[in-house]
C-alpha positions as a Markdown table, in Angstrom:
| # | Residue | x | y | z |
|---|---|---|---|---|
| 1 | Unk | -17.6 | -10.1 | 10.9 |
| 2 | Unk | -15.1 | -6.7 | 10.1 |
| 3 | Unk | -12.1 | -7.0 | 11.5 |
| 4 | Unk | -11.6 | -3.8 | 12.1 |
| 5 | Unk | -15.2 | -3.0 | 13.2 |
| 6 | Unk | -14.8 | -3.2 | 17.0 |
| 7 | Unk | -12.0 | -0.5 | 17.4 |
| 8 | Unk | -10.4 | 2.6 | 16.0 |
| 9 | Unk | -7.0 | 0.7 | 15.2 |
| 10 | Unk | -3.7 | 2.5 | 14.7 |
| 11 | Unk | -2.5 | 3.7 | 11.1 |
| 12 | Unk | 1.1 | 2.9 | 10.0 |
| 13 | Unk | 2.9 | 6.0 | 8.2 |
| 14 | Unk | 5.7 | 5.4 | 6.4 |
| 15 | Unk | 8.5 | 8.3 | 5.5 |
| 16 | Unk | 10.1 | 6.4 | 2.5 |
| 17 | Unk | 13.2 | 9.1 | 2.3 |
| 18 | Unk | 14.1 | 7.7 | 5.9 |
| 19 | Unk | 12.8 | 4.0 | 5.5 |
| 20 | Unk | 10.8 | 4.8 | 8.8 |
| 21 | Unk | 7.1 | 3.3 | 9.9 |
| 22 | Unk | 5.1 | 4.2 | 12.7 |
| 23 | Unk | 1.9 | 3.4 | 14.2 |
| 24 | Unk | -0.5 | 6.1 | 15.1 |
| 25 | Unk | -4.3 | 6.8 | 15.5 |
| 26 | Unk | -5.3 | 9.3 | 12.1 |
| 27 | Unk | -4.2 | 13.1 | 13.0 |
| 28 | Unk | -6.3 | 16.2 | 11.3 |
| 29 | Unk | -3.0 | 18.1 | 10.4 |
| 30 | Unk | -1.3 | 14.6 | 9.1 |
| 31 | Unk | 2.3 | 13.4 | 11.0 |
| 32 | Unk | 5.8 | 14.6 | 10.3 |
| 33 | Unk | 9.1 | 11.9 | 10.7 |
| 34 | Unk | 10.7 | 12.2 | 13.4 |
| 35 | Unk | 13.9 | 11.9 | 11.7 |
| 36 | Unk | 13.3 | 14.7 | 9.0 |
| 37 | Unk | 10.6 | 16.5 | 9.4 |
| 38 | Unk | 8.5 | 15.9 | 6.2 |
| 39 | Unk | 5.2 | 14.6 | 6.2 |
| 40 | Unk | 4.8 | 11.2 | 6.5 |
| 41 | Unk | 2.9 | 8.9 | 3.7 |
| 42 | Unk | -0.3 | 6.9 | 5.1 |
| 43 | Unk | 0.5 | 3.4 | 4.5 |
| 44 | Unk | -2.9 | 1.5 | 5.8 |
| 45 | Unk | -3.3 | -0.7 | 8.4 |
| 46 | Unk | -1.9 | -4.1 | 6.9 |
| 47 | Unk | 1.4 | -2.1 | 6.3 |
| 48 | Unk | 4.8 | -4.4 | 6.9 |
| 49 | Unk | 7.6 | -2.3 | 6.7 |
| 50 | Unk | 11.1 | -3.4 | 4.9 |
| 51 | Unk | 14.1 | -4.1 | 6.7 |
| 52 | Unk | 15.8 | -0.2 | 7.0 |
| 53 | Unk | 18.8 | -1.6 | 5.0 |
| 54 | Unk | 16.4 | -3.1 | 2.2 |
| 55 | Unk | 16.9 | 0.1 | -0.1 |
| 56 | Unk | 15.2 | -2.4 | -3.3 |
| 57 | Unk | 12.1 | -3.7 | -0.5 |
| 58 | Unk | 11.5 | 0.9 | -0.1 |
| 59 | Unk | 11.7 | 1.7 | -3.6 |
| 60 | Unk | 8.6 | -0.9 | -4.5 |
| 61 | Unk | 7.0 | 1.0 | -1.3 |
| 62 | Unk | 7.8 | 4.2 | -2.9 |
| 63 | Unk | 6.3 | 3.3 | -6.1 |
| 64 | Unk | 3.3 | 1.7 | -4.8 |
| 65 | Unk | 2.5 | 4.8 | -1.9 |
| 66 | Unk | 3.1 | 7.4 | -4.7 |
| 67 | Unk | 0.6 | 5.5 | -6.9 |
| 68 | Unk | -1.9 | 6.7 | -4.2 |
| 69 | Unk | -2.6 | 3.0 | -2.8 |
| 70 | Unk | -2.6 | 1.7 | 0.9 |
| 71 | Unk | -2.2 | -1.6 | 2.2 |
| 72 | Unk | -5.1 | -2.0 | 3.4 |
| 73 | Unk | -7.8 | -5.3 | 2.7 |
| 74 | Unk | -10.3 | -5.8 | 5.3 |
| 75 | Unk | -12.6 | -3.2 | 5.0 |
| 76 | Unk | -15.3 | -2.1 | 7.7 |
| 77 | Unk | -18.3 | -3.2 | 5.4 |
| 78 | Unk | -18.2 | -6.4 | 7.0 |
| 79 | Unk | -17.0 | -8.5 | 4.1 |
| 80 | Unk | -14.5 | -10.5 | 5.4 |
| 81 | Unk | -11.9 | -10.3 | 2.6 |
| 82 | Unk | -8.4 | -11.0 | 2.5 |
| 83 | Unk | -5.5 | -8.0 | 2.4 |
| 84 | Unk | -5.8 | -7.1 | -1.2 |
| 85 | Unk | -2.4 | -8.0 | -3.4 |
| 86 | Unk | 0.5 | -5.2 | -3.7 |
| 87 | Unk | 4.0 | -5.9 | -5.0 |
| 88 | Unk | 6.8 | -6.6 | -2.8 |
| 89 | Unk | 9.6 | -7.0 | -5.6 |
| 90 | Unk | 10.8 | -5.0 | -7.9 |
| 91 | Unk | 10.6 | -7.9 | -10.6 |
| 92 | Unk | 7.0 | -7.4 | -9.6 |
| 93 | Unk | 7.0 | -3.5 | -9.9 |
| 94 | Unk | 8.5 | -4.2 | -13.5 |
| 95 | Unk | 5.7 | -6.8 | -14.9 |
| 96 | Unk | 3.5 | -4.2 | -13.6 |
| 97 | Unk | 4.8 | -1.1 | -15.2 |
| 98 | Unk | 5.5 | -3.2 | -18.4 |
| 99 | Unk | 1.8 | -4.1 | -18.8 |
| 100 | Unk | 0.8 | -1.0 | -18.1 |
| 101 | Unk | 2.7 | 0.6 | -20.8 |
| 102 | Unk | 1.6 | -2.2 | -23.2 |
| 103 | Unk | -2.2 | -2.1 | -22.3 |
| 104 | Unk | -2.5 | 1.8 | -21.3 |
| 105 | Unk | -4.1 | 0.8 | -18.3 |
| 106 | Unk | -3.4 | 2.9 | -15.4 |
| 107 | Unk | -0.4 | 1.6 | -13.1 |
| 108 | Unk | -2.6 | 2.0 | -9.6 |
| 109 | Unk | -5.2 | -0.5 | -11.1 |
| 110 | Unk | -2.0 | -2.9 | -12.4 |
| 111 | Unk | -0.2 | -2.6 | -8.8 |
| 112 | Unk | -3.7 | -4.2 | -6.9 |
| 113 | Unk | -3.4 | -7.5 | -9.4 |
| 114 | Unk | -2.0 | -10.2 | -8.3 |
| 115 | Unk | -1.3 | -11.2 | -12.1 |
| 116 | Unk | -1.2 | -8.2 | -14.5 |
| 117 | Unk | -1.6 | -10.0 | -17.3 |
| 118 | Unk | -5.6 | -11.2 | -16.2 |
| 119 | Unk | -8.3 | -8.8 | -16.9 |
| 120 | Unk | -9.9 | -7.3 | -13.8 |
| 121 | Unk | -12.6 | -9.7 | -11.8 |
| 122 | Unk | -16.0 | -8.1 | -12.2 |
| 123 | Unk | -17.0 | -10.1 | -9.0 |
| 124 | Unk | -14.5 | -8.7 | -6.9 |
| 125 | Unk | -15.8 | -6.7 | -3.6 |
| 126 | Unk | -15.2 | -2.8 | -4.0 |
């Protein structure tokens, strides 16, 4: 069973240049910080925000929201799956980026790998 099939849950936003994260339901027009006024990033639903005065913990968030990914993992099909992988450390961030320079593949697909070194699993639920 989905785990998010029962009920519309709240979205976390992040605004990275403030090292906020809020909750709230999806907006049409987006949602602005509170603190500065720019639009906020969606993070997903699985989102755990960095300490505020863990500036290394918001650059990996950075890097991995401006790649265009979410944390997100358990999908409404009804697959059960775990939260997929994202990197929390910058050590991670720079395996990532280094095999993505070596292999030219992109950095979003390196930054959902758990080891960027494997090839991608063909089994894997999209």
């Amino acid at each position: 069973m989905c785990h998010y099939a029962d009920k519309a849950y709240k979205l976390h936003y992040a605004c990275v240049p403030c090292r906020v994260a809020f909750k709230r339901h999806p907006g049409p027009g987006g949602h602005r910080c509170p603190r500065c006024a720019t639009p906020m990033s969606c993070a997903g639903r699985d989102f755990a925000a960095p300490r505020r005065r863990d500036v290394k913990a918001w650059s990996v968030v950075a890097a991995v929201l401006a790649a265009g990914l979410r944390y997100e993992g358990r999908e409404p099909c009804g697959c059960a799956r775990e939260p997929e992988f994202r990197p929390r450390t910058r050590a991670q961030l720079r395996a990532r980026r280094a095999a993505a320079a070596r292999g030219g593949t992109p950095l979003a697909e390196l930054l959902g790998r758990s080891d960027p070194e494997a090839p991608e699993d063909p089994a894997r639920c999209r």
